[in-house]
Structures are given as C-alpha cells and as structure tokens.
N, C-alpha and C positions, 0 to 999 in steps of 0.2 A: 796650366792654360785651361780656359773652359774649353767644355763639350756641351752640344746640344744633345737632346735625346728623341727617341721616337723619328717617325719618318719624316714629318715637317721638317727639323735638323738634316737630317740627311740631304733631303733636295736640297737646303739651301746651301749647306756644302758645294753639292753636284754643281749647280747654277754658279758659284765662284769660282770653281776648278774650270769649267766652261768657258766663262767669259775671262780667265786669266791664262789661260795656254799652260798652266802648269799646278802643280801641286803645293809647290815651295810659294809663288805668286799668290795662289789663294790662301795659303796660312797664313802668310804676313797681312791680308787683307782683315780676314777674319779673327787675328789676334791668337791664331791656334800654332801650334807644332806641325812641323810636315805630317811627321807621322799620325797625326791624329788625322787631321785630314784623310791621307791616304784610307787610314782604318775606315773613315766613315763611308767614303765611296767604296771602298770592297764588301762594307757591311750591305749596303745598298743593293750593288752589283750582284751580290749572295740571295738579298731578298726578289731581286726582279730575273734573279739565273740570266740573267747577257751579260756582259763585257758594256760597258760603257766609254770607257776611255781605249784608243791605241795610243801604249805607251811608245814615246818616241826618244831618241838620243837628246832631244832637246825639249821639253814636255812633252805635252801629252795633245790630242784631236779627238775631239768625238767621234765613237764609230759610229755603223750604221744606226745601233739600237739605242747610241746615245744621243742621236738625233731627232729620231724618232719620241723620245721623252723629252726633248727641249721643252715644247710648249705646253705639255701639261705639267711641268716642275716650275714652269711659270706660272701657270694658272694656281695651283696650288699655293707656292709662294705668294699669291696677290690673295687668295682667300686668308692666308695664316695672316699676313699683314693686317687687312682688311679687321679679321676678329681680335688678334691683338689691338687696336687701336678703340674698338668698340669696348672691349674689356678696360682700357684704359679710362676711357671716357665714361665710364659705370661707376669706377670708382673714384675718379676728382668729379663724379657728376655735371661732367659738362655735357650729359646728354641721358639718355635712357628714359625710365616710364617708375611715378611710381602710384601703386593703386590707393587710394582711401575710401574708408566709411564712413560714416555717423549717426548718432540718430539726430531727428530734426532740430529739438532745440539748441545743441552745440553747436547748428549752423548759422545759430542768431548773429554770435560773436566770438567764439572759444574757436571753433576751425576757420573762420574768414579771415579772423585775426594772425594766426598761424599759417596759413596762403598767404597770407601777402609777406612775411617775411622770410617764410622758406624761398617766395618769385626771386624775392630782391636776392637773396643769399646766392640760390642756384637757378637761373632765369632759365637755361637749358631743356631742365628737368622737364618733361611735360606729365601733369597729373591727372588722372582720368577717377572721379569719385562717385560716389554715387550716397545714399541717403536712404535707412532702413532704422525696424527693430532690433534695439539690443541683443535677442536670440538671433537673429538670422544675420546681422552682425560678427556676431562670433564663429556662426554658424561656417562664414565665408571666410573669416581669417584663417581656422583651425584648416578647411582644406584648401590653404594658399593658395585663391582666389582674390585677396585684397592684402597687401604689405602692412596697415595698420589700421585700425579704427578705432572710434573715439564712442565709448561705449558707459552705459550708465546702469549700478546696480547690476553688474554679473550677478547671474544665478549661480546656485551654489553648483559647484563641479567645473566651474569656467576656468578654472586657473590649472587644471587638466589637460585642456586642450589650447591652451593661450598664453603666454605670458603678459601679466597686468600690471601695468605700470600706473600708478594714482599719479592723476594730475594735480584735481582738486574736489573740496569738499562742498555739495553745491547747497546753500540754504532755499526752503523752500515760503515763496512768501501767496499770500492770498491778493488779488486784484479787488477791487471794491469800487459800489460808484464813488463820483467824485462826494458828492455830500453825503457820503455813511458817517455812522455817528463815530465809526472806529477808524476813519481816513485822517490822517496825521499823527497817529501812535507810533513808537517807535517799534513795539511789536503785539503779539493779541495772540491769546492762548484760543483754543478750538473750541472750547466750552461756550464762549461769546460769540461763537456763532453758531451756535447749536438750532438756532430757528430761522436760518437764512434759506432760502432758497439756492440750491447750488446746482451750478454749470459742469458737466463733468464730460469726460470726454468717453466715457460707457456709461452703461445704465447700471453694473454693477461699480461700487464705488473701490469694490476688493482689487481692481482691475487699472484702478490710476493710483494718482499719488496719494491720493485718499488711503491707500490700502494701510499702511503701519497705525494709522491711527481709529482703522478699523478695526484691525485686532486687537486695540485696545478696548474696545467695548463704543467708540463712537459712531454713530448712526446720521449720518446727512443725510438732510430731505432734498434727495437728486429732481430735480423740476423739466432741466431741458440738457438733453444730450447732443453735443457739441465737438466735433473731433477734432477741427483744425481750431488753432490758436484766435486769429483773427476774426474769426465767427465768436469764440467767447469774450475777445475782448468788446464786438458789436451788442451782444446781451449783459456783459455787465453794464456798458456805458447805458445803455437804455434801464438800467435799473432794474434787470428782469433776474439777477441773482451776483454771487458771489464765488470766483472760481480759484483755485489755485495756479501760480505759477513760479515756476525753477528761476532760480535765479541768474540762471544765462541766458534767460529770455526778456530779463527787466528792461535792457536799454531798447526794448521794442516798443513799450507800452507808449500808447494814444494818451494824449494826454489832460483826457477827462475819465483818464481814471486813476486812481488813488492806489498805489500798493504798500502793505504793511509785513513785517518780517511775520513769520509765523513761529512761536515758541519753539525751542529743540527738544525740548523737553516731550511735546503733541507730536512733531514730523520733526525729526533728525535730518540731519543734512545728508541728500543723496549725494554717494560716490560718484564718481568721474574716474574712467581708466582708459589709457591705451592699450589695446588688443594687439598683440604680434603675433603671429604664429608660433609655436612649441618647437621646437624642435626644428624649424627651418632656416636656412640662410638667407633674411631679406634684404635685399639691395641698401645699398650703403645712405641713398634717401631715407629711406623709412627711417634709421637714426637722426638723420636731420631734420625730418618732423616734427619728430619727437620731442627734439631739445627744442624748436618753435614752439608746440604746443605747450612746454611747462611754463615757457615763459612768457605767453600769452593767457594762460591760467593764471601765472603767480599776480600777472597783473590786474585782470579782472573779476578774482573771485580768490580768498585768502587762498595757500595753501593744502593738501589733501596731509597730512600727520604721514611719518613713515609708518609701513605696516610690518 
C-alpha cells in the first residue's frame, strides 16, 4: 500500500482519521493499511508531543489538542492542494509564465511567428518578453532572468554560460535604391559597392554587420549614421546610400527599395541561436518555444547545419 511522506502526508492522514471516526474507516478511504495509518498519526503525534486522537472501544475522537489542529491541517491541506495543482498546471502548461528575449530583428518575423503558434498550442501560458543586445541577452539567460532568447552571433565563451541551440543560418543582403544599377541581381559581391555611400548603424563600420568583411581588408565610405531600421530604409529610398540588412528583416522592406543577396563568400551568413540557461531547470514552456521557433526558422529562412 502507499505511504505519503513528510508532514503534508501526515495531516492528510490526521484530516481522514478525523472526519472518519476510526482508523480502519480512513485506511480503506485512503487505499492504505490500518496499520500504516495508525503509524502515520503516531508519527505526527511524536512530532507535535500531544495525543491527538482518544482511542475508544469503537474508534477514535479528537482530543482537546486534536481539535485544536483541526483548522490549521485544513489550512495546510488546502495550501498542499492549492500547489499540487499549480505544479500541475506548469507542467501540461495550462497556466504559469514563461520569459523571452531577443534582439530586434528576430522580432521582424522569427519570434512573432513562433507567438503565435506557441498562443495557439498553449493559450494559457501567459509570456512576458522583452527585446535587447545579444550580450545582455545572454547576459539575462545565464542569471535566469529570461527562460530563452533568441540571440545572434554569440560571442565566443557563450556556450559556457548558455546552452545554444541553432535555429538557423541568416543570410546577409544589402538594401538599394529602387533604380541602382545592381537592383535585380540575384546577388553582388562587396567590391561593387566599394564607392557607395553607406548607411550604417555606428560610425565605426567594425561594430555592425559590416564587421567580417572589415577584417577582410574592406573599407566602406560610412556617409550617414543611422541606428533604427526604418530611418535607413528612409535614406536609402531617397538615394542617399546603400545599407545592409539580415534577412529576417526582408519581409519589412518598403517597397521602393530594391534588396539583393550579398555573396557568402564577402559576409557569411549570421547564426541564430536559442539561449537557455546552463545548468538550470526551465519551465516545461521554454521547450515548447523552442520547438515553435525551429519551425518557424525552418520556414522562413533555410536551416542552421548541426554543430
């Protein structure tokens, strides 16, 4: 026969031996053995030194002291309920919280798209997100602060304090006015635009996606410094330069203006990774994100390669 353990068990014992006038009445209630019963209320009785029950020729009565804990073994019992039920509900997620991150461009269409199918999945869930730099991103997972985020180009040492999960591999394409002479190609190496004027979101070019093909020895002539998206899409359409953009930010573009792939070969396609915490136990949500977000990736942007 089971046994519960710990004092929540106990009470709820007490509370059936209570409400059934005997020992034998609450074993059969509770699926237990007399004697286990009786054990657990003398274990009890041991713990709290009274007498709970006066045994009688015919069960048992609550004495004085076992009157006296009626209502807090109720009260007790309605909390252990109360969080069993909450525990429950955590895990078939027909309720609880769970946190996200991201940086701005996955919120084009990689994480809206994954909100809407985790709502439909678990409408319950209520998610509370918020929208940051890849470091302080990570920064917030590693001290579980956020259940997951959706993070781009970890820095080296992130898989330390994170477990990274590849969603996908993002290609990186340049915006252009609509009449450039290189709007309709299927793609365009960086060398052809070596005399453009460029939009960049700092003044040092080391500092955006510029950066890989900086190291390469390539030098853009940065014109106008530009940090939100929408503001460079306003300077290219007016002709006033040439900027890059990620390709989970394509289905944004206005459309007087022109975007062409950029070689892999000049800018390689940035990573995409879910951020979890290391070593922590996140809520049985954050799984279910997860599998939203890859199949929300797989659809709009190929695959990220296993690593």
């Amino acid at each position: 026969m089971p046994e519960h353990h710990g004092s929540h068990g106990l009470y709820e014992v007490f509370l059936s031996v209570a409400e059934a006038g005997s020992f034998t009445a609450a074993a059969d209630a509770l699926g237990y053995t007399q004697s286990a019963v009786s054990r657990r209320v003398q274990v009890l009785e041991g713990e709290l030194g009274s007498a709970l029950f006066d045994r009688l020729p015919r069960g048992v009565a609550l004495s004085p002291a076992g009157r006296a804990l009626l209502p807090h073994a109720r009260a007790i019992a309605e909390r252990d309920a109360a969080a069993r039920a909450e525990l429950d509900a955590l895990r078939r997620m027909d309720g609880g919280r769970l946190r996200t991150g991201s940086f701005a461009t996955a919120d084009a269409a990689l994480v809206p798209g994954a909100l809407a199918v985790f709502r439909e999945r678990h409408p319950r869930v209520h998610v509370a997100r918020c929208e940051g730099f890849t470091p302080d991103l990570l920064a917030q997972a590693a001290a579980g602060e956020i259940d997951i985020a959706v993070v781009s180009s970890p820095p080296e040492g992130a898989a330390e304090r994170c477990e990274l999960h590849p969603l996908l591999e993002e290609p990186v394409h340049v915006a252009l006015p609509r009449g450039h002479r290189l709007a309709g190609r299927g793609s365009v190496r960086l060398a052809e635009l070596a005399g453009e004027d460029w939009i960049a979101g700092a003044e040092r070019p080391e500092a955006t996606l510029l950066a890989p093909a900086v190291r390469e020895g390539f030098r853009p002539r940065v014109a106008h410094v530009v940090r939100e998206w929408i503001g460079k899409q306003g300077f290219v359409a007016a002709g006033l330069g040439v900027t890059l953009l990620p390709a989970l930010a394509a289905a944004s573009v206005r459309p007087d203006i022109a975007v062409v792939r950029v070689d892999g070969a000049d800018l390689p396609p940035r990573p995409v990774f879910a951020a979890v915490p290391a070593g922590r136990s996140g809520p049985p949500a954050a799984a279910a994100f997860l599998e939203a977000l890859r199949g929300t990736a797989a659809r709009i942007v190929r695959p990220a390669p296993p690593r």
